[in-house]
KOLMI-633321 format. One record per atom (N, C-alpha, C): residue number from 1; atom name; y, x, z. Coordinates in pm, whole numbers, plus 50000, padded with zeros to 5 digits. Layout:
<recs>
nr=NUM; atom=CA; Y=Y; X=X; Z=Z
...
</recs>
This chain:
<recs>
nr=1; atom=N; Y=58766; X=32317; Z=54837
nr=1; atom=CA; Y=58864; X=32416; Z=54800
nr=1; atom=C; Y=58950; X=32447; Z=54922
nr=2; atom=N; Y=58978; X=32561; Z=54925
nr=2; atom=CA; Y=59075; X=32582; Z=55056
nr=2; atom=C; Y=59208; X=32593; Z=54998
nr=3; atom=N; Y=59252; X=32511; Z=55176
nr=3; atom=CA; Y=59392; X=32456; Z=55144
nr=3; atom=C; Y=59529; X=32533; Z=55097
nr=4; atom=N; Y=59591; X=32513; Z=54974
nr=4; atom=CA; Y=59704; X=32600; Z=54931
nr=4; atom=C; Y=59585; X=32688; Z=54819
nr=5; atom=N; Y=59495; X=32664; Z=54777
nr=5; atom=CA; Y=59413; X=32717; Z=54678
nr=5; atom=C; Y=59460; X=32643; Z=54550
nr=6; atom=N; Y=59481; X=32710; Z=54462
nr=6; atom=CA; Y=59469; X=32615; Z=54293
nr=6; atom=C; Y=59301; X=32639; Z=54248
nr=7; atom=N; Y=59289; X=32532; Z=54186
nr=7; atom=CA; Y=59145; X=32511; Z=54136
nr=7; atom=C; Y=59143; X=32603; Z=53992
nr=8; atom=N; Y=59090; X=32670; Z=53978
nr=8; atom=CA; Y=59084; X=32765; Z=53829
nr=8; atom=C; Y=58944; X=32749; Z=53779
nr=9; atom=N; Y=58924; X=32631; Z=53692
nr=9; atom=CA; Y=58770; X=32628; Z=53593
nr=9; atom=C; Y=58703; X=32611; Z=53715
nr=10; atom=N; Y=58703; X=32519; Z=53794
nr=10; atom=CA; Y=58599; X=32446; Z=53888
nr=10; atom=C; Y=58580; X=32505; Z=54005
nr=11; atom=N; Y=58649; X=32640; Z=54048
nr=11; atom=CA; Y=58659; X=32728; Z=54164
nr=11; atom=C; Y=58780; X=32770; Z=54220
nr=12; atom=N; Y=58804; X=32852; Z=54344
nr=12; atom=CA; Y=58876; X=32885; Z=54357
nr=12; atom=C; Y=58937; X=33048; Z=54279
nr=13; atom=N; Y=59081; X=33078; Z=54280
nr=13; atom=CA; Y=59130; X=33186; Z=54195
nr=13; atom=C; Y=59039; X=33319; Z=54309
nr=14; atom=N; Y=59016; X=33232; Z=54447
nr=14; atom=CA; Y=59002; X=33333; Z=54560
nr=14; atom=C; Y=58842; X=33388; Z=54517
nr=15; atom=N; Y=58801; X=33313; Z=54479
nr=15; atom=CA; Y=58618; X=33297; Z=54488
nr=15; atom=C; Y=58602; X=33410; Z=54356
nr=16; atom=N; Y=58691; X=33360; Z=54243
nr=16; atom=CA; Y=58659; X=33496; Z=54092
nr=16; atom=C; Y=58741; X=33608; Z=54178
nr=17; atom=N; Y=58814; X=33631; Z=54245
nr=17; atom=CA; Y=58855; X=33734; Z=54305
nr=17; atom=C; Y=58793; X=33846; Z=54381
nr=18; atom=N; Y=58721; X=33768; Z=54463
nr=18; atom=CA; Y=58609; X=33831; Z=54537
nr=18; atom=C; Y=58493; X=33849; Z=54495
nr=19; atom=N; Y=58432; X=33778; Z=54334
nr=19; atom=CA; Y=58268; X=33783; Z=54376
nr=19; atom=C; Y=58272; X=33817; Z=54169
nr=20; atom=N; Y=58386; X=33810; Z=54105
nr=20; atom=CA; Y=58345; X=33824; Z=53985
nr=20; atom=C; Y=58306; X=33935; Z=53949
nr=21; atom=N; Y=58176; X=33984; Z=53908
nr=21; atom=CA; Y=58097; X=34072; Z=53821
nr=21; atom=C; Y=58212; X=34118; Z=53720
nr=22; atom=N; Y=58228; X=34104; Z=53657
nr=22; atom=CA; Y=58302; X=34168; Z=53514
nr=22; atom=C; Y=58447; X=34232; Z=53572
nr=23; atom=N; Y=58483; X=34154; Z=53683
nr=23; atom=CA; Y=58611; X=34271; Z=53733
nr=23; atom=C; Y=58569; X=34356; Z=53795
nr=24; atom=N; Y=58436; X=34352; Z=53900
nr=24; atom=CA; Y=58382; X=34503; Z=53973
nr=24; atom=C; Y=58314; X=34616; Z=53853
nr=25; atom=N; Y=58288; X=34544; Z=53749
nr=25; atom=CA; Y=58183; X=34633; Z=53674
nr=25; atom=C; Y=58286; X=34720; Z=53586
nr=26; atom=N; Y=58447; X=34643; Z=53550
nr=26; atom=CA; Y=58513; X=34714; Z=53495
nr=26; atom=C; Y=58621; X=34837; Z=53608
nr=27; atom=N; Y=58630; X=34804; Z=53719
nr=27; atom=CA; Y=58707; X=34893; Z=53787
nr=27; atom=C; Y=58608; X=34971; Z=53870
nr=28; atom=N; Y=58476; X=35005; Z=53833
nr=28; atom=CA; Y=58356; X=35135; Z=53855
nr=28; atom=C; Y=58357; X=35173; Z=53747
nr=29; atom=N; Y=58425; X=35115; Z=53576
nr=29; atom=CA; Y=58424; X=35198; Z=53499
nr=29; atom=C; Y=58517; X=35286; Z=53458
nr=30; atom=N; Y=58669; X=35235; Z=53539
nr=30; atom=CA; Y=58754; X=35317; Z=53509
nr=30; atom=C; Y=58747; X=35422; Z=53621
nr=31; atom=N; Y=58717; X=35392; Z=53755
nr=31; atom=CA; Y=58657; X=35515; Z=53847
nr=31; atom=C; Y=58621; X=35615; Z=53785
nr=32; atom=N; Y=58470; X=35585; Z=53755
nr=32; atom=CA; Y=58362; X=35661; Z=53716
nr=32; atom=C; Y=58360; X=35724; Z=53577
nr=33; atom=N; Y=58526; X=35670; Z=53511
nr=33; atom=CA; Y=58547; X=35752; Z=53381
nr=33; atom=C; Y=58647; X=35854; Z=53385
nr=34; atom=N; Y=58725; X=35847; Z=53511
nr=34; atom=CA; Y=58814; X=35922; Z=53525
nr=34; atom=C; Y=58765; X=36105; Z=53504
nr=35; atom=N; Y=58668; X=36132; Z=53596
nr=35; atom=CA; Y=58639; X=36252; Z=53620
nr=35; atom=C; Y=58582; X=36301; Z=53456
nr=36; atom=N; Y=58558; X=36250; Z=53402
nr=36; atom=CA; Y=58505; X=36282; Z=53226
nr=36; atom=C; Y=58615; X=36269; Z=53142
nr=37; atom=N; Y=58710; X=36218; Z=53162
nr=37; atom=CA; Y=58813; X=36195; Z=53095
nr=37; atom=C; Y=58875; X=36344; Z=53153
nr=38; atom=N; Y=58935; X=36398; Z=53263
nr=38; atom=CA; Y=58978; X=36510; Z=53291
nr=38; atom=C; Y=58875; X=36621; Z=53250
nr=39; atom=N; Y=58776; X=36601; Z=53252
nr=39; atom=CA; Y=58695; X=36743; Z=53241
nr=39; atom=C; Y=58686; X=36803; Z=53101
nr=40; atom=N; Y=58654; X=36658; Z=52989
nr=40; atom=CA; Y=58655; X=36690; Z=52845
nr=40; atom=C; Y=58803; X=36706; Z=52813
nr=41; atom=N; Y=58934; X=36696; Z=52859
nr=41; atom=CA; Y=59033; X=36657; Z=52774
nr=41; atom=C; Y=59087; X=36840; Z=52750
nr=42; atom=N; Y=59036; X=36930; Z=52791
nr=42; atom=CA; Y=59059; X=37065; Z=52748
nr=42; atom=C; Y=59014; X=37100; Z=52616
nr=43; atom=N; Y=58870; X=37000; Z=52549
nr=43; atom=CA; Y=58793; X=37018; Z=52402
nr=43; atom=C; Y=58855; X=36875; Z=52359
nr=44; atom=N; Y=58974; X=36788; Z=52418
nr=44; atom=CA; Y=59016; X=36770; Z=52261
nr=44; atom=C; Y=58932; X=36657; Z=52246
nr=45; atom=N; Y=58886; X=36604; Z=52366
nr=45; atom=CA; Y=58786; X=36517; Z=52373
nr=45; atom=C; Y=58779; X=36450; Z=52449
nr=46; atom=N; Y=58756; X=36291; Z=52425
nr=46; atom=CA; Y=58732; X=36174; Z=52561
nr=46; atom=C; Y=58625; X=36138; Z=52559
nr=47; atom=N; Y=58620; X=36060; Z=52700
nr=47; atom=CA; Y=58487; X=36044; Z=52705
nr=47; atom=C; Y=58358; X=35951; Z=52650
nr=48; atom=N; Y=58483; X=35855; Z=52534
nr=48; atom=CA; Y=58399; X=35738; Z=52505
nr=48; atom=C; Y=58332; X=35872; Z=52381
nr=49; atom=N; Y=58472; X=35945; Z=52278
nr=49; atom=CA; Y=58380; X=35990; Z=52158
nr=49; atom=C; Y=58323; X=36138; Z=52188
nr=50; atom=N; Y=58318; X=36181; Z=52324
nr=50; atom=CA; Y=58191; X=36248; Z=52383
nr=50; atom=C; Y=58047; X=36164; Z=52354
nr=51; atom=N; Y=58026; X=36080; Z=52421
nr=51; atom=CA; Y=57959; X=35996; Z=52427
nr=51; atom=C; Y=57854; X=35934; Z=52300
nr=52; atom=N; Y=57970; X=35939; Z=52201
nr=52; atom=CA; Y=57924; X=35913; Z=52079
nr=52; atom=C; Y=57896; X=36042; Z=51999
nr=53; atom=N; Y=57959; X=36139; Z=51998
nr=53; atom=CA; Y=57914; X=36250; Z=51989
nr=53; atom=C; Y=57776; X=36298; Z=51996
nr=54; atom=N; Y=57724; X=36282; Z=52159
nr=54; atom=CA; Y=57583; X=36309; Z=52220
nr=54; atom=C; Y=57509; X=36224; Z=52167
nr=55; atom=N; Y=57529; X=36121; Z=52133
nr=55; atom=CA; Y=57433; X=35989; Z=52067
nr=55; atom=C; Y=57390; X=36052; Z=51877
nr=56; atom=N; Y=57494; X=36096; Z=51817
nr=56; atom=CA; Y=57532; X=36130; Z=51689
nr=56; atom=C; Y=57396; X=36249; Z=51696
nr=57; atom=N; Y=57450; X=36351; Z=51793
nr=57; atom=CA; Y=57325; X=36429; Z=51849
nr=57; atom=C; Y=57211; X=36427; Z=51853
nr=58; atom=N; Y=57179; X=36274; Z=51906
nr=58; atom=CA; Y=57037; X=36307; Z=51957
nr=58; atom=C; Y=56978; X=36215; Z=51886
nr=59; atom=N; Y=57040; X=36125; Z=51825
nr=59; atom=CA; Y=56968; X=35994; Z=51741
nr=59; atom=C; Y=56975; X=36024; Z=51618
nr=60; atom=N; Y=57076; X=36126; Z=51565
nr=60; atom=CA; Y=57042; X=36141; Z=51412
nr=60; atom=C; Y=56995; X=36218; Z=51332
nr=61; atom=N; Y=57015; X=36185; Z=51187
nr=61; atom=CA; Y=57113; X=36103; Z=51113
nr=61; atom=C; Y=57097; X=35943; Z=51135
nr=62; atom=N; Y=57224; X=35885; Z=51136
nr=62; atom=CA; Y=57233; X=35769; Z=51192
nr=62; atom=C; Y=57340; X=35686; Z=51111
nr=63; atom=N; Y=57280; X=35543; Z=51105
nr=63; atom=CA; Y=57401; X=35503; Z=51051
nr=63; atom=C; Y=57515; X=35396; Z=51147
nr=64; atom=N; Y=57566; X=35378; Z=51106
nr=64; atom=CA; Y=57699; X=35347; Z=51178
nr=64; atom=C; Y=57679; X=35210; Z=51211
nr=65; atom=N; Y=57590; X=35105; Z=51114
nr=65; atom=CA; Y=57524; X=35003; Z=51237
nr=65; atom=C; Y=57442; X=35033; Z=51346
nr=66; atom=N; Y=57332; X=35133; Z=51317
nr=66; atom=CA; Y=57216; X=35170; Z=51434
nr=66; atom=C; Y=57307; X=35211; Z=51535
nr=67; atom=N; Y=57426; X=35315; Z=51522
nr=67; atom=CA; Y=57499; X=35394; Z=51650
nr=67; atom=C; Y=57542; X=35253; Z=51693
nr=68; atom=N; Y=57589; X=35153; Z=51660
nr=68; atom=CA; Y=57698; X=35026; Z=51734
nr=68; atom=C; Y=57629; X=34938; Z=51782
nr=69; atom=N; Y=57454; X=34954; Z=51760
nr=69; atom=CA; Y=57352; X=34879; Z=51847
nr=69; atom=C; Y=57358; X=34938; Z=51979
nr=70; atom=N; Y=57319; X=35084; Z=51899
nr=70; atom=CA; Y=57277; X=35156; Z=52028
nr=70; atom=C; Y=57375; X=35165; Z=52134
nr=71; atom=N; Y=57517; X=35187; Z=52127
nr=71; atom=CA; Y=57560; X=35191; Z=52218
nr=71; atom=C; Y=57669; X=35044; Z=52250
nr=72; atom=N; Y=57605; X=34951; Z=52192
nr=72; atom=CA; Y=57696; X=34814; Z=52239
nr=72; atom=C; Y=57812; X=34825; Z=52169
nr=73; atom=N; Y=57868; X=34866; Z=52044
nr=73; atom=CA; Y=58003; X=34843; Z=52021
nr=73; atom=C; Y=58011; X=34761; Z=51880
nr=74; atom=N; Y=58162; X=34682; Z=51888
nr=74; atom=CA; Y=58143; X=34683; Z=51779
nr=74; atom=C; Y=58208; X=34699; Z=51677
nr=75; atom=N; Y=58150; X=34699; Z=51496
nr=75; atom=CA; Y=58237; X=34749; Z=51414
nr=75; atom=C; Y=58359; X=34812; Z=51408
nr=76; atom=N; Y=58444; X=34737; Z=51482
nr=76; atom=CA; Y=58589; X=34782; Z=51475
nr=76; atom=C; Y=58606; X=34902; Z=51559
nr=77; atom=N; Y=58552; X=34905; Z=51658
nr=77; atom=CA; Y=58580; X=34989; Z=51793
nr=77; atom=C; Y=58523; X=35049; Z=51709
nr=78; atom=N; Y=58390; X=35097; Z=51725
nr=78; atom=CA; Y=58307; X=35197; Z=51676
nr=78; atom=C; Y=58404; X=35316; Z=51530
nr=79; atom=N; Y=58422; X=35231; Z=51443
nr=79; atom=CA; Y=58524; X=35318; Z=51357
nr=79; atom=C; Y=58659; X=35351; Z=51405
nr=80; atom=N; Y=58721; X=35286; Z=51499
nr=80; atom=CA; Y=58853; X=35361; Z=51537
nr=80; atom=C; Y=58820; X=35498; Z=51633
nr=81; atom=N; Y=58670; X=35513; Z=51716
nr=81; atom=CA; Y=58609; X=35572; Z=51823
nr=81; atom=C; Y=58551; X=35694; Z=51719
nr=82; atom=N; Y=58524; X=35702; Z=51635
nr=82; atom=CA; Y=58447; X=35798; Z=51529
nr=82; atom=C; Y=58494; X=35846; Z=51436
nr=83; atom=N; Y=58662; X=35763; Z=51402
nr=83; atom=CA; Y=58734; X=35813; Z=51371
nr=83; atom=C; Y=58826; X=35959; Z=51367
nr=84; atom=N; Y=58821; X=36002; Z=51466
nr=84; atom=CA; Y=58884; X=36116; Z=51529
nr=84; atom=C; Y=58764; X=36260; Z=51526
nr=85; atom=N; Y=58635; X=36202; Z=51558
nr=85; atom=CA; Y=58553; X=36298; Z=51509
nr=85; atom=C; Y=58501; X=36330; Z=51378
nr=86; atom=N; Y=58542; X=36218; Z=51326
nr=86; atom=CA; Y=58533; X=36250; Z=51165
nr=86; atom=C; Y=58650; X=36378; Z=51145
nr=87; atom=N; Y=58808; X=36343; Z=51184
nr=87; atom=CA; Y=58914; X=36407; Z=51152
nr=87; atom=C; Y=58889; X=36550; Z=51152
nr=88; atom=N; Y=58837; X=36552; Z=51299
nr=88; atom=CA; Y=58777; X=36676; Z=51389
nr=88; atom=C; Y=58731; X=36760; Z=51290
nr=89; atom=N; Y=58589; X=36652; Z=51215
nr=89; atom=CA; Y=58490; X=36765; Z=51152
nr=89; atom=C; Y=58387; X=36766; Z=51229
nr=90; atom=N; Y=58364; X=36711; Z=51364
nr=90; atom=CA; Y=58276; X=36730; Z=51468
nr=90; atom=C; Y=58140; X=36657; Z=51427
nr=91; atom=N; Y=58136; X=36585; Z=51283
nr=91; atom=CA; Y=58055; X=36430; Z=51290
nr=91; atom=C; Y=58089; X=36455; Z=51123
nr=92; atom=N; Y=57980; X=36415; Z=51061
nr=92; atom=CA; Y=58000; X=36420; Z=50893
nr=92; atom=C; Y=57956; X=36248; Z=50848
nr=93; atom=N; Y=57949; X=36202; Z=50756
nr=93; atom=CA; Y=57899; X=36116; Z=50695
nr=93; atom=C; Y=57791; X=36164; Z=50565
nr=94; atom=N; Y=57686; X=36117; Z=50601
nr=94; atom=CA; Y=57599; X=36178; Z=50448
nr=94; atom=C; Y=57626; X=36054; Z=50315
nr=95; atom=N; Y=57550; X=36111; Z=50236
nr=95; atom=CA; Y=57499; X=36070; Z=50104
nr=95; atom=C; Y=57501; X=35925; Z=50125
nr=96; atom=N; Y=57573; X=35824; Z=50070
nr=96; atom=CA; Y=57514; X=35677; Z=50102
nr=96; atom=C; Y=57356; X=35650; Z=50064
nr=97; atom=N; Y=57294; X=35595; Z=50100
nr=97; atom=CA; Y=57127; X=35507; Z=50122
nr=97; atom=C; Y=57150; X=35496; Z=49952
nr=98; atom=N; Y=56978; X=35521; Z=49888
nr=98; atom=CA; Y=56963; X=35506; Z=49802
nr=98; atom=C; Y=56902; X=35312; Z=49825
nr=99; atom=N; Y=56895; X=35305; Z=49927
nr=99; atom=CA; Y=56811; X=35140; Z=49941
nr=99; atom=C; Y=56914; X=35083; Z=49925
nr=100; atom=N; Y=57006; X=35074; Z=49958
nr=100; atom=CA; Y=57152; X=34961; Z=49976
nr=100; atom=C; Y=57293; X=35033; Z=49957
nr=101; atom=N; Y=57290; X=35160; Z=49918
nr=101; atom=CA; Y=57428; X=35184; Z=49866
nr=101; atom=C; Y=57540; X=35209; Z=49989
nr=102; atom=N; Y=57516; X=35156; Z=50037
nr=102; atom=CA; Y=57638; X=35153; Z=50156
nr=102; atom=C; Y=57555; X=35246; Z=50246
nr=103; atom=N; Y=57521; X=35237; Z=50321
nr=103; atom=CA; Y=57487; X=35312; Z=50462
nr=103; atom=C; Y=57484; X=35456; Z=50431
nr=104; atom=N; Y=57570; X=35519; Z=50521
nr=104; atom=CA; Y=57576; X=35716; Z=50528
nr=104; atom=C; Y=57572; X=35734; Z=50636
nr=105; atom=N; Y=57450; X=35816; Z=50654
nr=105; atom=CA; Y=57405; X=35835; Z=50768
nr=105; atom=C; Y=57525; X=35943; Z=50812
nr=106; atom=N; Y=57521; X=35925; Z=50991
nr=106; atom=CA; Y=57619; X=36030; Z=51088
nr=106; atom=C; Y=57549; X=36137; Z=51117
nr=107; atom=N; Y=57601; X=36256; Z=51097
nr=107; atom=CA; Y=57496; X=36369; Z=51165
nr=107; atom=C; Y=57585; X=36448; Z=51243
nr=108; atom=N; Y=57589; X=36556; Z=51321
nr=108; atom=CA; Y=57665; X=36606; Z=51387
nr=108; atom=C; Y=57696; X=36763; Z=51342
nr=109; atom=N; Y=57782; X=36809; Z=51315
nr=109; atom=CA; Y=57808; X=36967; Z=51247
nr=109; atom=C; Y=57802; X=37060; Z=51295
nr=110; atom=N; Y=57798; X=37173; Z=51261
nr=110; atom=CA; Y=57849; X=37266; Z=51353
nr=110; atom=C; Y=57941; X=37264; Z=51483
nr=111; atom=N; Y=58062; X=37260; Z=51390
nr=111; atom=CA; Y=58177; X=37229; Z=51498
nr=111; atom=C; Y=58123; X=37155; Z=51593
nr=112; atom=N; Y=58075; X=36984; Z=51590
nr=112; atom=CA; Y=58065; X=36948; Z=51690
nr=112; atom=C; Y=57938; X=36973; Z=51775
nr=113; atom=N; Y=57854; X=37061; Z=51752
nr=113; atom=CA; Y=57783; X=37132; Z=51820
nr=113; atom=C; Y=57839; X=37262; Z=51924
nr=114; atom=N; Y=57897; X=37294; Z=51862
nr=114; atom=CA; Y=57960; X=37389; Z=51951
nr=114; atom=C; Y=58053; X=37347; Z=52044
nr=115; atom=N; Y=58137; X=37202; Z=51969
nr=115; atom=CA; Y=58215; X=37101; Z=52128
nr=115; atom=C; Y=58115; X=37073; Z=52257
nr=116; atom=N; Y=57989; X=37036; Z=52199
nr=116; atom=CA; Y=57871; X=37031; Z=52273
nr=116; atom=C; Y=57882; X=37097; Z=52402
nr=117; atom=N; Y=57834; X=37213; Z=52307
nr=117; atom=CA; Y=57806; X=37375; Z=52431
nr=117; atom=C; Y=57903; X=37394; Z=52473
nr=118; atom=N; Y=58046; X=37372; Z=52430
nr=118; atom=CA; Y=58124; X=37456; Z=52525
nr=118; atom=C; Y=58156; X=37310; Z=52575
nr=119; atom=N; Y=58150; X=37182; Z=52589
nr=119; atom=CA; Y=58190; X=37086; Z=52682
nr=119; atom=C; Y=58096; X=37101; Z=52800
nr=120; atom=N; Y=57967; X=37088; Z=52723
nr=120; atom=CA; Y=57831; X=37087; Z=52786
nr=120; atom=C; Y=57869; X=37129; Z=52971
nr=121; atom=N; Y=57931; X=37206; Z=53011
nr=121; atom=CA; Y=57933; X=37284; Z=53203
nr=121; atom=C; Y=58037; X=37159; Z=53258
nr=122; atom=N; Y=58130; X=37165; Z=53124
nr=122; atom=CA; Y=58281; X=37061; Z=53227
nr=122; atom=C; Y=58153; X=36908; Z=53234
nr=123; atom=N; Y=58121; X=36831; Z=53118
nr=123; atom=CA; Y=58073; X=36733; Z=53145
nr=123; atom=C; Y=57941; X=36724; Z=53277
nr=124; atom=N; Y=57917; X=36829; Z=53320
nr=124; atom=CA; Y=57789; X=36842; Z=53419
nr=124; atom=C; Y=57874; X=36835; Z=53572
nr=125; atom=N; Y=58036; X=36894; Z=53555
nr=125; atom=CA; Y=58078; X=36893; Z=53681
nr=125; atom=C; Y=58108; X=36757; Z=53695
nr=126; atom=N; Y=58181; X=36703; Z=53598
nr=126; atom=CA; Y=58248; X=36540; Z=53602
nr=126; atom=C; Y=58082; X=36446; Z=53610
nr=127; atom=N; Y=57960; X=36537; Z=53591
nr=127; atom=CA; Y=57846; X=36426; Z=53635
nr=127; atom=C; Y=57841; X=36433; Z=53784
nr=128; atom=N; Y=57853; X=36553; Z=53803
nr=128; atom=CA; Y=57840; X=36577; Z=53973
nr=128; atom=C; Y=57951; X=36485; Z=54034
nr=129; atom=N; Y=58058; X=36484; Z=54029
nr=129; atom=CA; Y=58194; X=36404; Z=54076
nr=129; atom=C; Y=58131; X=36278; Z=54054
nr=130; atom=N; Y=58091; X=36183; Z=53944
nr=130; atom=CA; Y=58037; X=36094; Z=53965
nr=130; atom=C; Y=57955; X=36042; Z=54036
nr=131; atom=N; Y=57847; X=36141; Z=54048
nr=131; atom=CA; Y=57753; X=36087; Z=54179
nr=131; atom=C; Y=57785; X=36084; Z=54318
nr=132; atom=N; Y=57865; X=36233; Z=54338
nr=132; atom=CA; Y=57923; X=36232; Z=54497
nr=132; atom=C; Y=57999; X=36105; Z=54473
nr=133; atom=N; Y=58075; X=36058; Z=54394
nr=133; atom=CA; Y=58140; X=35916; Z=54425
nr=133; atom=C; Y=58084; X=35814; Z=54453
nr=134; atom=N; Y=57925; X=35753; Z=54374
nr=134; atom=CA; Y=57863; X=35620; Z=54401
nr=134; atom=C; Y=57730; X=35675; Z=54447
nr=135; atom=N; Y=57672; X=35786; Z=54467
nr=135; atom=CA; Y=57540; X=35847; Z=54535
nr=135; atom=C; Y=57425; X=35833; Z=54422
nr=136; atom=N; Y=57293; X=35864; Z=54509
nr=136; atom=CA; Y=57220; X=35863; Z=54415
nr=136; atom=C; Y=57160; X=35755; Z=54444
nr=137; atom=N; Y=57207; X=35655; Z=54499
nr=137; atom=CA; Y=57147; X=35512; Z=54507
nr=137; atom=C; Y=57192; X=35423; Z=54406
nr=138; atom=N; Y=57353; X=35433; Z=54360
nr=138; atom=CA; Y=57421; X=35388; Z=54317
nr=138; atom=C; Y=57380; X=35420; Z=54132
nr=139; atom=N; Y=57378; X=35553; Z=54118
nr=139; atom=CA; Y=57322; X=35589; Z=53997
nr=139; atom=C; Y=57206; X=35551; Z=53923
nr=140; atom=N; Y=57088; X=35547; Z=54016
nr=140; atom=CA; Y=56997; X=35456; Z=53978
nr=140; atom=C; Y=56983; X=35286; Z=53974
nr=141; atom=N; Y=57067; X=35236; Z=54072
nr=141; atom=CA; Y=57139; X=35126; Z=53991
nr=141; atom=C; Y=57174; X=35126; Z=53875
nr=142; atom=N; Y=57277; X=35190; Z=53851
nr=142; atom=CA; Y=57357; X=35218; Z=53723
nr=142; atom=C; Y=57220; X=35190; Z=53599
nr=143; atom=N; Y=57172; X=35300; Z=53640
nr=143; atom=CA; Y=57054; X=35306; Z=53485
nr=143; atom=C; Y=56975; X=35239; Z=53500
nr=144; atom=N; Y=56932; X=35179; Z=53630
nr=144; atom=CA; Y=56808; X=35059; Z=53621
nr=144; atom=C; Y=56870; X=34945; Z=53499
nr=145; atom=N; Y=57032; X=34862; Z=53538
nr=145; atom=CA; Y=57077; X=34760; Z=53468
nr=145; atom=C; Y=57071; X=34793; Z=53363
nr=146; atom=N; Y=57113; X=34952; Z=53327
nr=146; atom=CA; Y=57145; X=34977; Z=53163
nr=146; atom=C; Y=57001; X=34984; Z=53052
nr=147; atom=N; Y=56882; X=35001; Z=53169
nr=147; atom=CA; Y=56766; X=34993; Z=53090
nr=147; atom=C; Y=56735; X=34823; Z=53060
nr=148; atom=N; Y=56783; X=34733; Z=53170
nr=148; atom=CA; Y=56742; X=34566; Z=53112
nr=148; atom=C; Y=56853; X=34561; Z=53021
nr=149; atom=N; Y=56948; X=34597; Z=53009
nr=149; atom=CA; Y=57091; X=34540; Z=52884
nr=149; atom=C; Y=56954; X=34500; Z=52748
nr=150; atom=N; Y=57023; X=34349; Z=52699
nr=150; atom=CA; Y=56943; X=34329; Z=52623
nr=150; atom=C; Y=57009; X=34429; Z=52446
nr=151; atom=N; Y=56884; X=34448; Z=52400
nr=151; atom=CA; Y=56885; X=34519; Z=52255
nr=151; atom=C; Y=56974; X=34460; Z=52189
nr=152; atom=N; Y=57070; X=34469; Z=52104
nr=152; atom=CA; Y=57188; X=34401; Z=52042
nr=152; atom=C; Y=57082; X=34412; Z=51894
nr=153; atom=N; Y=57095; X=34292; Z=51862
nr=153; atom=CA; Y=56987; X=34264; Z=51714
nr=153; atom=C; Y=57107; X=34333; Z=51591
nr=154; atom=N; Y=57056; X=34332; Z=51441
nr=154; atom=CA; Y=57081; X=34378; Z=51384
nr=154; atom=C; Y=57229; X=34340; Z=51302
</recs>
């Protein structure tokens, strides 16, 4: 340990400072969320329930466990995050499951089709800003890891 170091869980505070994963991976996410956060916030929209939005989009009808696999969240988040597009109108809930009663599938409405299209140019500039920020080396990083993330079971 170097000298005038406190020992923190078997290391130095200096060593999680410099080399911890989960603090670099979270301050490239507030970077790399900034420019989406400014671009959508004219539709009334951020970028996590953009996000979920486009998923609502392209995966459904869906239910609200499959969306919190698919995109890593859970329960709680997921309804405070889908919350607002419910309010919106952007995002409906169907018919509950005749198999189990509970499950209503998410589909996406009009309205939030048309948040779509008219977000659709701002979210393409805030993609561009992202890449000029970490390149296109960096990006394919990005999606190489996000393709090993393991499947979150049921």
């Amino acid at each position: 340990m170097t000298p005038g170091k406190r020992s923190l869980y078997g290391t130095t505070g200096a060593d999680i400072f410099q080399h911890c994963v989960m603090t670099r991976a979270r301050q490239i996410s507030r970077v790399l969320t900034a420019p989406y956060e400014q671009a959508l916030r004219p539709f009334g929209i951020n970028a996590t329930q953009f996000t979920l939005l486009v998923l609502v989009h392209e995966l459904g009808p869906i239910s609200r466990a499959d969306l919190g696999r698919r995109n890593h969240h859970d329960r709680s988040t997921l309804t405070r995050n889908l919350q607002p597009l419910l309010t919106e109108g952007w995002i409906a809930e169907g018919v509950a499951d005749a198999a189990d009663g509970r499950s209503r599938p998410l589909s996406v409405t009009r309205a939030g089709k048309k948040v779509l299209k008219d977000a659709g140019p701002a979210w393409a500039e805030a993609q561009a800003m992202a890449t000029a920020l970490i390149g296109d080396d960096g990006v394919a990083a990005i999606m190489g890891i996000a393709k090993r993330l393991p499947k979150r079971a049921g």
